[in-house]
VMD Tcl script that draws the C-alpha trace (Angstrom):
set ca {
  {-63.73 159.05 222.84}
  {-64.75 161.86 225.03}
  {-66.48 162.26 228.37}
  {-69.93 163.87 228.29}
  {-69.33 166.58 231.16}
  {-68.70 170.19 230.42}
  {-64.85 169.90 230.74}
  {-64.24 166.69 229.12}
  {-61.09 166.38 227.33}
  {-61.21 165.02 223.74}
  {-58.98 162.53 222.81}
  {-59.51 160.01 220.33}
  {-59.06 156.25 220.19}
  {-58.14 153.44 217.38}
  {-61.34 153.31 215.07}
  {-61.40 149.64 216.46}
  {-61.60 150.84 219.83}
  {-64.22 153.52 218.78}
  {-66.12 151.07 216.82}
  {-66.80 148.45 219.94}
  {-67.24 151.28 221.99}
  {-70.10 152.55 219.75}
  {-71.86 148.68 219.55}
  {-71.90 148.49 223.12}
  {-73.03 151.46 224.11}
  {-75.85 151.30 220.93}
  {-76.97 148.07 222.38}
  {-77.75 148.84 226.21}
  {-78.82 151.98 225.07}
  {-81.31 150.60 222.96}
  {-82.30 147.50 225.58}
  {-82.00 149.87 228.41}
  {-82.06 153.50 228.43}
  {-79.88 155.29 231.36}
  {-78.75 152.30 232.31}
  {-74.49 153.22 231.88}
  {-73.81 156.63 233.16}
  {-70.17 155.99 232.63}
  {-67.96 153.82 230.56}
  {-63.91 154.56 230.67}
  {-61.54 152.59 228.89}
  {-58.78 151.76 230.71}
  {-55.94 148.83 230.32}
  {-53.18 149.56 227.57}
  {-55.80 152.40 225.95}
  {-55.10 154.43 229.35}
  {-51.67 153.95 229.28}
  {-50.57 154.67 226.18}
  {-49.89 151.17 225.05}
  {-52.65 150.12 222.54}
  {-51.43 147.89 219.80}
  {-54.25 147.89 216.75}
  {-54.93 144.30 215.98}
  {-52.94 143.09 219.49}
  {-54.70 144.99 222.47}
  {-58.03 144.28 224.13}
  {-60.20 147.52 224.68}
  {-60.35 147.07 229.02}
  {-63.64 149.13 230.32}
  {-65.26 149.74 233.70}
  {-69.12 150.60 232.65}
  {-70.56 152.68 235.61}
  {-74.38 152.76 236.61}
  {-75.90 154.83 239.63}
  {-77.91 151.91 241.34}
  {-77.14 148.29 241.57}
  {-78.10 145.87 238.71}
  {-81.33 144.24 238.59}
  {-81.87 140.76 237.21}
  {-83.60 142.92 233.97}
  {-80.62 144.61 234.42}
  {-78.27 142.17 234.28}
  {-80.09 140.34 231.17}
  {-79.64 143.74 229.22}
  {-75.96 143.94 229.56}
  {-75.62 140.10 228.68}
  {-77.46 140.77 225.40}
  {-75.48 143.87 224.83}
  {-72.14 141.73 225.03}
  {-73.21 139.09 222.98}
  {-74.56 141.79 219.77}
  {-70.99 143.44 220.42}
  {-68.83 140.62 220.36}
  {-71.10 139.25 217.62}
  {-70.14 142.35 215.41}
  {-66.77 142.32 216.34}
  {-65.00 139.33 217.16}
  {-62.27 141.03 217.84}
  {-60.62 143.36 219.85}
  {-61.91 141.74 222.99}
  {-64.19 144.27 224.71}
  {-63.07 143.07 228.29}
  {-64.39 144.88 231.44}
  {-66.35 145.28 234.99}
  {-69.73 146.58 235.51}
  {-69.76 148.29 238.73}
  {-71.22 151.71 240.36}
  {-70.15 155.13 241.42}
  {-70.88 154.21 245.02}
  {-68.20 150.93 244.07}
  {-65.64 153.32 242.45}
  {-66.11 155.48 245.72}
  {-66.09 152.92 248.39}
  {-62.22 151.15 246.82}
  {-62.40 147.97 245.14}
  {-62.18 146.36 248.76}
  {-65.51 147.14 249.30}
  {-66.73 146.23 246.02}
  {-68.63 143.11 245.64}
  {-69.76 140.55 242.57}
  {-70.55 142.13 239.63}
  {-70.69 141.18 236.13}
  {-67.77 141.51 233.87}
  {-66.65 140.06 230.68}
  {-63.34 137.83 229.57}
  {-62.42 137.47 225.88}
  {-65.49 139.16 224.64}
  {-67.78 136.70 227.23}
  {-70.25 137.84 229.71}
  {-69.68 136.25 233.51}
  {-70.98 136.61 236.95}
  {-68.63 134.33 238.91}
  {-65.52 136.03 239.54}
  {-64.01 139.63 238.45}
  {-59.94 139.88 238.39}
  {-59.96 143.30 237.64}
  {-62.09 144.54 240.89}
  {-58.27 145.02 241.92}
  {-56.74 148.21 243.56}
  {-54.85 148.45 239.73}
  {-58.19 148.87 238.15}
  {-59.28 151.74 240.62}
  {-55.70 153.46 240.21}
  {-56.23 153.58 236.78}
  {-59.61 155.04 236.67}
  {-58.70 158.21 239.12}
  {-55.85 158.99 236.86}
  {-55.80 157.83 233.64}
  {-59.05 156.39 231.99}
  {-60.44 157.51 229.13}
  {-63.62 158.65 229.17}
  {-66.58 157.82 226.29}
  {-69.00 158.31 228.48}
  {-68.95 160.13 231.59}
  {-66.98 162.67 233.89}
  {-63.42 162.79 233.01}
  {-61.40 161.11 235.76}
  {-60.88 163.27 238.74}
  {-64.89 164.56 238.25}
  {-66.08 161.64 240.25}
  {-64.61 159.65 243.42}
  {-62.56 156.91 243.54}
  {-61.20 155.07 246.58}
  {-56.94 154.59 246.03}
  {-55.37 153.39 248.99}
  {-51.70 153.34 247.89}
  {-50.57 150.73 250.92}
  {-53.57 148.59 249.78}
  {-52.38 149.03 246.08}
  {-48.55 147.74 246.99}
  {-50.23 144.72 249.41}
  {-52.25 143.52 246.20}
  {-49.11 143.90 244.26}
  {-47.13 142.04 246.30}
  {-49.71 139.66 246.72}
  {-49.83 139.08 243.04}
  {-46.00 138.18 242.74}
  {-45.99 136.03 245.58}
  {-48.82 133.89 244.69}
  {-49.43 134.29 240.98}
  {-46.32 135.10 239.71}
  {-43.97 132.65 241.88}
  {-46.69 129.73 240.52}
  {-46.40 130.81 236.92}
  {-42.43 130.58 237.74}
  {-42.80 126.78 239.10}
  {-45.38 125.68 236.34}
  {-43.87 127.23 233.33}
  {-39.97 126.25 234.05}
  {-41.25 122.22 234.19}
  {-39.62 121.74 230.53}
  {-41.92 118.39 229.98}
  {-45.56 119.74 231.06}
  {-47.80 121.36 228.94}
  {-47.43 124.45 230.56}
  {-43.66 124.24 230.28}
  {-44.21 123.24 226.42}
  {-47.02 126.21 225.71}
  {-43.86 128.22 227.41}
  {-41.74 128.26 224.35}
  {-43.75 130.27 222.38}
  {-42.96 133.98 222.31}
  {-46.14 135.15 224.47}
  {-43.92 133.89 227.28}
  {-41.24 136.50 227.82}
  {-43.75 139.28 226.59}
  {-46.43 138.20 229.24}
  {-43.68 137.06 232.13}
  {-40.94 139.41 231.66}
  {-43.01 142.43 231.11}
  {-46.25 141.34 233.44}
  {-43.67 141.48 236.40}
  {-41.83 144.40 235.77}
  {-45.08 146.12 235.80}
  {-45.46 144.65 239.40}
  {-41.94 145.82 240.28}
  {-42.70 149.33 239.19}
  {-45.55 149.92 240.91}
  {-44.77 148.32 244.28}
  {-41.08 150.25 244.21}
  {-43.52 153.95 243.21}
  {-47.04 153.15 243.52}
  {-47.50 154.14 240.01}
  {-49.01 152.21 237.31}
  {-47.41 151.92 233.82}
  {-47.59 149.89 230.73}
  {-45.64 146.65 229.33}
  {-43.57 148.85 227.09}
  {-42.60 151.36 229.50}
  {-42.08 148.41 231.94}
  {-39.75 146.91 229.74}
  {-37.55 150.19 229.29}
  {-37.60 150.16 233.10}
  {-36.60 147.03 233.63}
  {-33.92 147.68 231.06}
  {-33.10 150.62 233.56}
  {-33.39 148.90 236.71}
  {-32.23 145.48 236.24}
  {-28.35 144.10 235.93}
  {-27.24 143.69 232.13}
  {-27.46 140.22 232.33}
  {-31.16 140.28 232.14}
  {-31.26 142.76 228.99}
  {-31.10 139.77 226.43}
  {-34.29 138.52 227.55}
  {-36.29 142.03 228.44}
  {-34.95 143.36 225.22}
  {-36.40 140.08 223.59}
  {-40.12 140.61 225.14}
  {-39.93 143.79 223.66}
  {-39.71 142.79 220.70}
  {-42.26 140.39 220.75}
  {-44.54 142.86 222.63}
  {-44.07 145.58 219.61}
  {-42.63 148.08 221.87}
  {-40.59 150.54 220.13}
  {-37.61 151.24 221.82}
  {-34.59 153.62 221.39}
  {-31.52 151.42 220.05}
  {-29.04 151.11 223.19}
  {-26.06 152.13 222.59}
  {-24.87 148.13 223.43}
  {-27.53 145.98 221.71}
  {-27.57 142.65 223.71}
  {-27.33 139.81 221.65}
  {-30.99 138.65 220.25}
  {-32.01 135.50 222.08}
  {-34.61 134.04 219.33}
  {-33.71 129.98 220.87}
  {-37.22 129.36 221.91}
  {-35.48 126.82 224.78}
  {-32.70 129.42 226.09}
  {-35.43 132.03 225.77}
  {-37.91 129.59 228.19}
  {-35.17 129.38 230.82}
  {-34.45 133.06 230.88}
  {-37.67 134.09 231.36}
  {-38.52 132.22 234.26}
  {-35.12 132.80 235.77}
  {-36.23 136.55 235.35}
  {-39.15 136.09 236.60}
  {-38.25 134.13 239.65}
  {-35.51 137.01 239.98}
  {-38.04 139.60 240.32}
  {-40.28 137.96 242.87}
  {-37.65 137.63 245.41}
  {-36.13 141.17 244.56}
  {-39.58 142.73 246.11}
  {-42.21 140.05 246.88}
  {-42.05 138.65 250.41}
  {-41.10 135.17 251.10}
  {-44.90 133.84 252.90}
}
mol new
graphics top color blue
foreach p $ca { graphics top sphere $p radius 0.5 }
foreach p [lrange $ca 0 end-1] q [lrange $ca 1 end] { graphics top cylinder $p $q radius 0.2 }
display resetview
C-alpha cells in the first residue's frame, strides 16, 4: 500500500489486505472513474495489530464532492464484486469527503459504509472522533496523501467525551447483559471472544481517555497488564492469548484461567472495574 502523492511513504500490507484493496478499488474504478481520491486503511492495519486470517481490513474511502444516487449505486456494486471475490477479510469502512475529514466527525453526516463485507446507509459507528484520530496520524495510505497531507478535524476533549461516552453507555450495558449467567448473551459469553473483545475493547478506552492516544488490543492488553492491580492479570493475560498477542513472558506468569465459567465472571468484573475507574457515573 502506498499513497499516490510525491512523498508517500511505502509500506506494505498482508497480501490479503492488498488483494481486497486491489478488488475494490478495480471495481469503482471501472464503474466510476475519479470517483475515490483517497482510501486509507485504518483499524488494527494502522496500528500495528493485523492478524492474517483474524483482522478485518477498516477503510475510510475519500471523494471530493458528495455522493450522488449514481454515486452511491457504484460503490454498492463495488462492495458486493469485492466481498463476492473475497469472502473474507471483511473489507469494513466509511465513505466520506475531504470537506468531512476537515470539518471533525461532529460535523459529518450519513454516509454509506459497510459492516461484515455489507453495504449500508442507515447508521455509521465509525464516524467517531477514534476514526478521525486515526486517520491524521496513523492510516495507511493506498490511495491518496499520506496522513498529515490533508486536514483532519481532532478535537482531543471531544475524543475523551466520546470515550467516556462509550464506557458509560456501551460498555456498562455489555457489563449488565453479558454477566446474566442464564441469557443468551450471558451463554454466547463463555466463549473465548469474550475476554478478548471485553477485556481488551476497554482497556483501549482506558488508554485513550487517561492520554488521548489511540492504541491497539495487544498493546492495550500489555497496558492494562501495566496499569491494573495483579489481581486482574489472570484474566488480561488470558485475552491475550486468545487475541494472539505476543507478549514478553512476565517474570510471574499468572495462573492460566482456561474455566470458560470463572473466565465469564472475570471478565465482566474487569470490565465493570474499568468503567467506574474512568467513566462517569450519569
Amino acid at each position: 500500500m502506498h499513497g499516490e502523492s510525491g512523498s508517500a511513504r511505502r509500506r506494505r500490507a498482508h497480501p490479503s489486505v492488498e488483494a481486497v484493496v486491489r478488488a475494490f478499488l478495480a471495481s469503482v474504478d471501472r464503474t466510476r472513474p475519479g470517483l475515490v481520491e483517497g482510501l486509507y486503511l485504518t483499524g488494527s492495519i494502522a496500528l500495528g495489530d493485523f492478524r492474517p486470517g483474524r483482522s478485518d481490513v477498516d477503510f475510510v474511502a475519500v471523494t471530493a464532492r458528495r455522493l450522488t444516487a449514481e454515486d452511491v449505486a457504484a460503490l454498492r456494486q463495488a462492495h458486493a464484486e469485492t466481498r463476492a471475490q473475497h469472502t473474507r477479510p471483511y473489507f469494513d469502512g466509511v465513505h466520506v469527503t475531504w470537506q468531512d475529514l476537515a470539518a471533525g466527525y461532529a460535523a459529518c453526516p450519513a454516509v454509506p459504509y459497510t459492516l461484515l463485507g455489507r453495504f449500508r446507509t442507515d447508521d455509521a459507528f465509525e464516524v467517531n472522533p477514534v476514526t478521525w484520530a486515526v486517520l491524521a496520524k496513523n492510516a495507511v495510505p493506498a490511495r491518496g496523501p499520506v496522513p498529515g497531507g490533508f486536514e483532519v478535524g481532532v478535537d482531543r476533549a471531544s475524543l475523551r467525551e466520546w470515550t467516556l461516552g462509550n464506557l458509560d453507555g456501551y460498555w456498562r450495558r455489555w457489563h449488565t447483559t453479558h454477566r446474566k449467567t442464564l441469557s443468551l448473551t450471558g451463554l454466547a459469553a463463555l466463549g473465548g471472544w469474550a475476554p478478548a473483545w471485553g477485556v481488551l475493547g476497554v482497556s483501549r478506552l482506558h488508554h485513550t481517555a487517561a492520554t488521548g492516544e489511540i492504541i491497539s488490543k495487544g498493546d492495550a492488553g500489555r497496558y492494562a497488564l501495566e496499569t491494573f492491580a495483579p489481581e486482574w492479570h489472570p484474566v488480561i493475560d488470558e485475552a491475550l492469548r486468545l487475541h494472539g498477542s505476543v507478549t514478553t513472558p512476565p517474570a510471574a506468569p499468572s495462573r492460566p484461567l482456561r474455566n470458560p465459567f470463572a473466565r465469564r465472571r472475570a471478565t465482566t468484573d474487569f470490565v465493570a472495574m474499568v468503567v467506574e475507574d474512568v467513566a462517569p457515573v450519569r
